[in-house]
C-alpha positions as CSV (number, residue, x, y, z in Angstrom):
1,X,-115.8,85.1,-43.3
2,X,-118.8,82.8,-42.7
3,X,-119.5,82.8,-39.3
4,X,-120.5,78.8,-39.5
5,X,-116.8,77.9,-41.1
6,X,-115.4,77.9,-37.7
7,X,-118.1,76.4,-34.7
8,X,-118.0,77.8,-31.0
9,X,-116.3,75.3,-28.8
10,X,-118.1,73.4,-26.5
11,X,-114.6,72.2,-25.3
12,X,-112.5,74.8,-25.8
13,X,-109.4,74.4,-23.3
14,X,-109.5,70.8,-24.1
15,X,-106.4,69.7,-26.9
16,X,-105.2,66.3,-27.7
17,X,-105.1,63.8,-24.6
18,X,-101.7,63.8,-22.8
19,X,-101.4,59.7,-23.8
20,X,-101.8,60.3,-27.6
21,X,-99.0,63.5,-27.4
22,X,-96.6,61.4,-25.2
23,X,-96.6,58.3,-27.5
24,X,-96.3,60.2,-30.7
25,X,-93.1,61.7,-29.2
26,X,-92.3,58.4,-28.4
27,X,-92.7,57.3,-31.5
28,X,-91.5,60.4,-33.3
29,X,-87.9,59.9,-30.8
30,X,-87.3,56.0,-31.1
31,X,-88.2,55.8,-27.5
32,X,-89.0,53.5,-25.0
33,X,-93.0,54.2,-24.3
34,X,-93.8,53.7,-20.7
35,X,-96.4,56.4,-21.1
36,X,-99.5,55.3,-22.1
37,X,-101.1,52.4,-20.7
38,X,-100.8,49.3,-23.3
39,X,-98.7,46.4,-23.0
40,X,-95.7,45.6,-25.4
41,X,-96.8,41.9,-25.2
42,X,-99.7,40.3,-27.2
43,X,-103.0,38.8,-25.8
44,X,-103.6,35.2,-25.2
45,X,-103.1,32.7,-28.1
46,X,-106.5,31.2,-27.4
47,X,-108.6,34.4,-27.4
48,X,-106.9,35.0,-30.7
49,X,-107.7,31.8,-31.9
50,X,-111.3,32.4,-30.8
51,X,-111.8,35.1,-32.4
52,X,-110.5,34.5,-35.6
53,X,-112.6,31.7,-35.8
54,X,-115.8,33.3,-34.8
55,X,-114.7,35.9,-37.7
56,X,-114.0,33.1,-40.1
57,X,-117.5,31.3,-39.3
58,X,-119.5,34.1,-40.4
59,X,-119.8,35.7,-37.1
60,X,-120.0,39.6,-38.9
61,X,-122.7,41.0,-38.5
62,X,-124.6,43.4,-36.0
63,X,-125.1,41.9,-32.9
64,X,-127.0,43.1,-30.2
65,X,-127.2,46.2,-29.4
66,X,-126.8,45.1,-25.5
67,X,-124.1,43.0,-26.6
68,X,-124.2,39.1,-27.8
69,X,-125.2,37.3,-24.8
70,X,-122.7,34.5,-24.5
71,X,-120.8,37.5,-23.4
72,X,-123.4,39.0,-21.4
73,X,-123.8,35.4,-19.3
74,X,-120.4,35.0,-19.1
75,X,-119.8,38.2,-17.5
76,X,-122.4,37.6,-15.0
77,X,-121.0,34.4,-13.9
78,X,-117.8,36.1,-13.3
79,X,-119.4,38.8,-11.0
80,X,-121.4,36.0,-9.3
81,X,-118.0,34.4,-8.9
82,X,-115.7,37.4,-7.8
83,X,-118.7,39.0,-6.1
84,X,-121.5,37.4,-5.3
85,X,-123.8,39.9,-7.4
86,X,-126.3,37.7,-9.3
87,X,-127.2,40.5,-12.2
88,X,-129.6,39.5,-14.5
89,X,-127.6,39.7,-18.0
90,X,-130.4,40.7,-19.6
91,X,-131.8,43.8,-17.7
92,X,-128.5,44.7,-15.5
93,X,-125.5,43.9,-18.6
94,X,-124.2,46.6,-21.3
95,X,-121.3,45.8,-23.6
96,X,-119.2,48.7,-24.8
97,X,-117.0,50.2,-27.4
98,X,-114.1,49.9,-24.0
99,X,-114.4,51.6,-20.8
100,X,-114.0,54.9,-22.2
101,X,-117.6,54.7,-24.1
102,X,-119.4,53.3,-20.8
103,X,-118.1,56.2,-18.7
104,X,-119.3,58.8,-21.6
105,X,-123.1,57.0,-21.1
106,X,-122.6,56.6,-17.1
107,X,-122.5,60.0,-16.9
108,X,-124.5,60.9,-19.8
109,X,-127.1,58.7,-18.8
110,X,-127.8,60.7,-14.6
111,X,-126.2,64.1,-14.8
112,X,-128.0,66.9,-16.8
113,X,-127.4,71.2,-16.7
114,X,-126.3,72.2,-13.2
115,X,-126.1,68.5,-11.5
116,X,-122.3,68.7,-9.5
117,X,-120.1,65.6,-9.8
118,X,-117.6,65.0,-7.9
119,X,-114.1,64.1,-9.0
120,X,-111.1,62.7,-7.4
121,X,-107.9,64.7,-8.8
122,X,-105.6,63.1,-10.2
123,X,-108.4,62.4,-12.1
124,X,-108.7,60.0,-15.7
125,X,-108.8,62.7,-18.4
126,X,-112.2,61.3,-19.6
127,X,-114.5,62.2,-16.8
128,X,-114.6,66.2,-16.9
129,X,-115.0,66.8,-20.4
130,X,-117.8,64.4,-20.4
131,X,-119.5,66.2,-17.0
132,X,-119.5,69.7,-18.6
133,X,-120.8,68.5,-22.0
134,X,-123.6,67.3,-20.5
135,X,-124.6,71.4,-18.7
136,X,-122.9,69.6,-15.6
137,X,-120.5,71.4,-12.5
138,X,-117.0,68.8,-11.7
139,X,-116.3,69.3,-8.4
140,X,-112.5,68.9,-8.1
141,X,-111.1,67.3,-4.8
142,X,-107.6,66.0,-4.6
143,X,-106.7,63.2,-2.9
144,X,-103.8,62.9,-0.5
145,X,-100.6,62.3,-1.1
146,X,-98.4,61.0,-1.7
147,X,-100.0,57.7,-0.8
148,X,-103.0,59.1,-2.2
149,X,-106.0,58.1,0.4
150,X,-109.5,59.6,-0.1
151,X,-110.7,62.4,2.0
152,X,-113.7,61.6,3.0
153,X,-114.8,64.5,5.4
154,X,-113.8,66.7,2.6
155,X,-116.1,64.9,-0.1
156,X,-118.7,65.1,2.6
157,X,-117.9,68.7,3.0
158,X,-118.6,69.1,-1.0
159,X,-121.6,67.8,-1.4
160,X,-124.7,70.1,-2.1
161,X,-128.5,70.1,-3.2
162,X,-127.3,69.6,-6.7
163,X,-124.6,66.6,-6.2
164,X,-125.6,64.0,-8.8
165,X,-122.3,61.7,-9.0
166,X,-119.3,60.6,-7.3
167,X,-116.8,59.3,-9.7
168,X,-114.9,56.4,-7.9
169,X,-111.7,54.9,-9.7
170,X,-110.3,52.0,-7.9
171,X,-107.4,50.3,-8.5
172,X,-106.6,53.8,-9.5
173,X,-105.2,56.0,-12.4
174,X,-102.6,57.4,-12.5
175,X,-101.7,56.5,-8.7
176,X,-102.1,53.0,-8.2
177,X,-104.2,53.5,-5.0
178,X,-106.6,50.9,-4.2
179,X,-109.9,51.2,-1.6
180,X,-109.6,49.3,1.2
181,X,-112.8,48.2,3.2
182,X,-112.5,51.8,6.0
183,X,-112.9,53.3,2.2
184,X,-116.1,51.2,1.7
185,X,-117.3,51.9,4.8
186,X,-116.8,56.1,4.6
187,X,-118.8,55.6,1.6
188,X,-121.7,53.7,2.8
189,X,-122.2,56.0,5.4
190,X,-121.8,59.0,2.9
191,X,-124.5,57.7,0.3
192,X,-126.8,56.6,3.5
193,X,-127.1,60.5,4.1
194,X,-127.1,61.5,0.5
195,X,-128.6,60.8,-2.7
196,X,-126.2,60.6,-5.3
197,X,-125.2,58.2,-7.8
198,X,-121.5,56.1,-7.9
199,X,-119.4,55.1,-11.0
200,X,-117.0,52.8,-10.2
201,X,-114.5,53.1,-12.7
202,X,-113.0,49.6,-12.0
203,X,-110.8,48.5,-15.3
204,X,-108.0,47.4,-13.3
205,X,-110.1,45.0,-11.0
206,X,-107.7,42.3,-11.6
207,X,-104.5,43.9,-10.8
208,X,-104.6,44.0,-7.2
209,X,-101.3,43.8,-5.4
210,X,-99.3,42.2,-1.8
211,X,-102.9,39.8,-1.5
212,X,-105.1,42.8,-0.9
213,X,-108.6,42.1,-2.9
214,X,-110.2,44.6,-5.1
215,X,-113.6,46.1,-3.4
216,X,-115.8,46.0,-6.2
217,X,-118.8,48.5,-5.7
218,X,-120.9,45.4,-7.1
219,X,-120.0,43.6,-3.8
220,X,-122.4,45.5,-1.3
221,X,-125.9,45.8,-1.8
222,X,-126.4,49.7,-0.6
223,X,-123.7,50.1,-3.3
224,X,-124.9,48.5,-6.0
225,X,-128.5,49.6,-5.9
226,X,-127.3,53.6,-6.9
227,X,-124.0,52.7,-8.6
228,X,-122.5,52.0,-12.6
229,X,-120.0,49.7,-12.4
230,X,-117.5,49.4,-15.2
231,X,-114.6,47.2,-16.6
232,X,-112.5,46.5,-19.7
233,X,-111.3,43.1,-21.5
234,X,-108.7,45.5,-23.0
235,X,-106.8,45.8,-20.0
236,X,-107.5,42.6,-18.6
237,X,-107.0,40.3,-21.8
238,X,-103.4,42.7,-22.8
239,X,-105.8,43.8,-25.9
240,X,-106.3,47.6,-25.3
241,X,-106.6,48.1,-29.3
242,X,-110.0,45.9,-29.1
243,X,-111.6,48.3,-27.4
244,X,-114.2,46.0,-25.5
245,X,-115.8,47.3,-21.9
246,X,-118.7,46.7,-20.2
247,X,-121.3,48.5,-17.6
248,X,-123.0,46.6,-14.8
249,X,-126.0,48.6,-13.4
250,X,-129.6,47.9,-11.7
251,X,-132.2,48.0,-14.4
252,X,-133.4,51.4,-13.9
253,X,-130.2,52.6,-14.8
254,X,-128.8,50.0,-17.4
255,X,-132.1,51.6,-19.0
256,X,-131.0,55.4,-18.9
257,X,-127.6,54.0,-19.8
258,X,-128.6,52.0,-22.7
259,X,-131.5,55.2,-24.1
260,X,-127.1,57.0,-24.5
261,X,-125.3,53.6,-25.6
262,X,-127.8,53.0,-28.9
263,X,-126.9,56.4,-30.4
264,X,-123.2,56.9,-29.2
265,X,-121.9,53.4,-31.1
266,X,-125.3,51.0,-30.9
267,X,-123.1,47.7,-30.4
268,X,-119.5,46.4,-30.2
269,X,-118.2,44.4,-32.9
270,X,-119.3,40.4,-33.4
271,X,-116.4,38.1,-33.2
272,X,-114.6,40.0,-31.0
273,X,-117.7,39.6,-28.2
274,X,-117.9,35.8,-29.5
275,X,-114.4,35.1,-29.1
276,X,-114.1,36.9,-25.6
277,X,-117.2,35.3,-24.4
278,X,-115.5,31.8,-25.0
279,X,-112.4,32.7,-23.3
280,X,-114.2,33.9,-20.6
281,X,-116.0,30.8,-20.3
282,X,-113.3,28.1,-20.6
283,X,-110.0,30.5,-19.0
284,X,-111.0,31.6,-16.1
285,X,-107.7,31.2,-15.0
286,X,-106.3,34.3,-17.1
287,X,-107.8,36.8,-14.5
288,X,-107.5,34.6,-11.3
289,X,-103.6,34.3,-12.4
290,X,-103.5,38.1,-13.5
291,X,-102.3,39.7,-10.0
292,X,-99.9,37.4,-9.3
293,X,-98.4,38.2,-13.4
294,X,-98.5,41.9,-12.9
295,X,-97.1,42.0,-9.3
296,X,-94.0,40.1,-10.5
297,X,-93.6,43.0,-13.4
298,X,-94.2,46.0,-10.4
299,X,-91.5,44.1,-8.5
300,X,-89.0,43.3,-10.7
301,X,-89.5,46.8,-12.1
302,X,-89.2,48.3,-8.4
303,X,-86.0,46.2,-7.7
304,X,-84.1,47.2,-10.9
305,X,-84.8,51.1,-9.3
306,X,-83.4,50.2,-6.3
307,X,-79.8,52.1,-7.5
308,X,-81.7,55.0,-8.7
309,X,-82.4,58.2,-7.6
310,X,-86.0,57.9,-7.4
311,X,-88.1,57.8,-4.7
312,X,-90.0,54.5,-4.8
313,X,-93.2,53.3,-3.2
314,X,-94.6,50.2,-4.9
315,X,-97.8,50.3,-6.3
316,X,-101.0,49.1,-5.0
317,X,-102.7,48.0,-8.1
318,X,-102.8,48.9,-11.8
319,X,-100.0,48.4,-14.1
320,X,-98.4,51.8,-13.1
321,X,-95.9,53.1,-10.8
322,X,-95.5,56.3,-10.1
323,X,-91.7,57.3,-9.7
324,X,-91.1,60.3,-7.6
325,X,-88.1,62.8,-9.0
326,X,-87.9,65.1,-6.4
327,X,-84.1,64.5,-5.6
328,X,-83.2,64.5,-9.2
329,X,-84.5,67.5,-11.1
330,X,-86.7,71.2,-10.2
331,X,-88.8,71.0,-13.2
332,X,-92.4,70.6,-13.9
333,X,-92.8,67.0,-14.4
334,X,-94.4,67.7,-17.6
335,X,-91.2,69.8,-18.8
336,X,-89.2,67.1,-17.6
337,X,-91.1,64.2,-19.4
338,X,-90.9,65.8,-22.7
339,X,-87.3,66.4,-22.1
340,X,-86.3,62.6,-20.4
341,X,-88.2,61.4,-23.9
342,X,-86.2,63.0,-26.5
343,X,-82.9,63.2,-24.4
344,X,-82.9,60.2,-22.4
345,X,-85.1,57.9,-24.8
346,X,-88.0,56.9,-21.8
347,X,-91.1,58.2,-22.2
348,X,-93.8,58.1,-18.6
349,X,-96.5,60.3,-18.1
350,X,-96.2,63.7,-16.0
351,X,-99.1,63.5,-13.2
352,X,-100.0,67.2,-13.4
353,X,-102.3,67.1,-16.0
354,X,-104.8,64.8,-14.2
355,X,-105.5,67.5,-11.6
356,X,-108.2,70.3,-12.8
357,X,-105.1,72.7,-11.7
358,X,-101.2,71.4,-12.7
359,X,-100.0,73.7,-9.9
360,X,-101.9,71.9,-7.0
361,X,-99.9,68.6,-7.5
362,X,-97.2,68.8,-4.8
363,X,-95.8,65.5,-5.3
364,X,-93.2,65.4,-7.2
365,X,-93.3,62.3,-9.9
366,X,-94.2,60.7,-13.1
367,X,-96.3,57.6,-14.5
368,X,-94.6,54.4,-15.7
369,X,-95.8,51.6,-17.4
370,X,-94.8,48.1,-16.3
371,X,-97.2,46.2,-18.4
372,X,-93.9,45.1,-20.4
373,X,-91.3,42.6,-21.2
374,X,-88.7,41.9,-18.6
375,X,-86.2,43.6,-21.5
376,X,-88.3,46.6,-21.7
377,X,-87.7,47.3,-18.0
378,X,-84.5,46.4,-17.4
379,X,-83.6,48.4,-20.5
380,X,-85.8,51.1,-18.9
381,X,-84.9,50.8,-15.1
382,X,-80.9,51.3,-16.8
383,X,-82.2,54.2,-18.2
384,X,-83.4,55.4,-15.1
385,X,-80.6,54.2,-12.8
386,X,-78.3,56.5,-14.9
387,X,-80.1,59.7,-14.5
């Protein structure tokens, strides 16, 4: 056999992404899919309307390779707003194929063969991959659970000479943790000592629970100055499937970022930037209202499993709560997923497979998805009352 027919692995232990296996057995079993993170419920009738309109005007060709910047301008002036980071749109502003993309050239763009990052297990699946393709060492460290706090002195314990990146996600994924300002604080004085590089992995920025406020690294100068910061329309528009993100960064590194961004997908398509870039503009509203919209899902979704067997502890941010199944079953949670999907029609995420090693998670639970209709969850919470 031709030794070329079948390339050596640079991945070799990774498979298909626990989302795309749980809802294609979702799917496959006429389930409901509280697994991965979408909503059942379309965007806003006014971004649609934008955007076909933009498409319908001629608006198809390439744009910039930055992005358009109506989008780029509008962005700023929401940082400004939510913030108070006046980025230049021009030298500090990179639109992406979604969030997934601007992590791949955040990384890309600082860590190179034997650089350390450090990771926060449970960890989004994305980031390790990405780390070793690039010659790089992920430094696993879990947080603590079950309410899933950061341990500083042991992050501080980790670093070494060769510690390129911290990898911050906040709200976070799969947890629902969110920093709080002692968080911001242990981390100023941590990069004051050490220099490393931040991603703040911020896609949930607007679903921030109970009146807390999101801590944007963009908000503090030290921050800011060593930090990517990223986001995603997808998650904050209910439009996952457009794929749209974006990267704030100083210059230096919106440049590195960018030299990774032109050859990984160059630009993001036309009317899609158009259209957002007018909602953005004229709705602001959407994402001032969105915490309220989501904590009225997390709390109707938390009352209907007040009957249940689970043990539940509402979420701080994102649209996902984590449902501990401790009193109710001894298996893996990702035997028990599989199982709860085909027998039970619900399908949820098992957290395991966000830590480097399954067998360190001690807490006991699985991922749900409240970004539905009230149906979906009370049909789901009935489920889940039952078991």
């Amino acid at each position: 056999m031709n030794s070329l027919a079948k390339p050596v692995s640079k991945l070799p232990d990774v498979g298909t992404t626990i989302f795309t296996v749980m809802s294609a057995l979702a799917n496959e079993q006429g389930a409901l899919n509280l697994s991965q993170g979408f909503p059942d419920f379309d965007g806003p009738e006014a971004l649609l309307q934008a955007v076909n309109s933009h498409m319908r005007n001629g608006q198809n060709q390439y744009p910039p390779m930055a992005g358009v910047a109506a989008l780029r301008q509008a962005i700023a002036a929401k940082v400004l707003d939510l913030y108070g980071l006046a980025c230049d749109f021009d030298t500090e502003l990179t639109v992406t194929a979604g969030a997934t993309e601007a992590l791949f050239c955040a990384i890309t763009a600082v860590v190179h063969a034997g650089d350390e990052v450090i990771v926060l297990d449970p960890a989004y699946d994305s980031y390790d991959p990405v780390i070793r393709l690039q010659g790089g060492v992920p430094v696993h460290i879990p947080l603590q659970a079950p309410q899933y706090r950061i341990d500083w002195d042991r992050i501080e314990a980790a670093i070494t000479a060769n510690t390129r990146l911290l990898i911050l996600n906040s709200p976070h994924n799969p947890t629902g943790m969110v920093m709080d300002e002692d968080d911001i604080a242990a981390l100023s004085a941590l990069c004051a000592k050490n220099d490393i590089y931040l991603i703040g992995d911020e896609v949930y920025e607007h679903m921030v629970f109970d009146h807390a406020q999101h801590l944007s690294l963009c908000a503090y100068e030290d921050l800011y100055a060593r930090s990517f910061v990223i986001s995603s329309f997808g998650k904050t528009y209910h439009v996952t499937g457009w794929k749209v993100g974006y990267c704030i960064a100083p210059p230096a590194l919106t440049t590195e970022f960018r030299r990774v961004h032109q050859y990984v997908t160059f630009t993001v398509n036309t009317p899609v930037q158009l259209g957002i870039a007018e909602f953005l503009q004229h709705h602001p509203e959407h994402h001032q209202r969105l915490p309220g919209f989501y904590q009225t899902k997390r709390d109707l979704f938390c009352e209907l499993l007040k009957g249940s067997r689970f043990t539940v502890s509402p979420s701080q941010g994102t649209y996902f709560q984590l449902l501990g199944f401790a009193a109710i079953s001894a298996e893996s949670d990702t035997a028990l997923a599989r199982r709860w999907t085909c027998e039970q029609g619900i399908a949820s995420i098992p957290i395991s497979v966000f830590y480097q090693n399954p067998d360190t998670c001690r807490h006991r639970a699985l991922r749900f998805c409240f970004a539905k209709d009230d149906d979906t969850l009370a049909k789901a919470a009935d489920i889940l009352c039952r078991l």
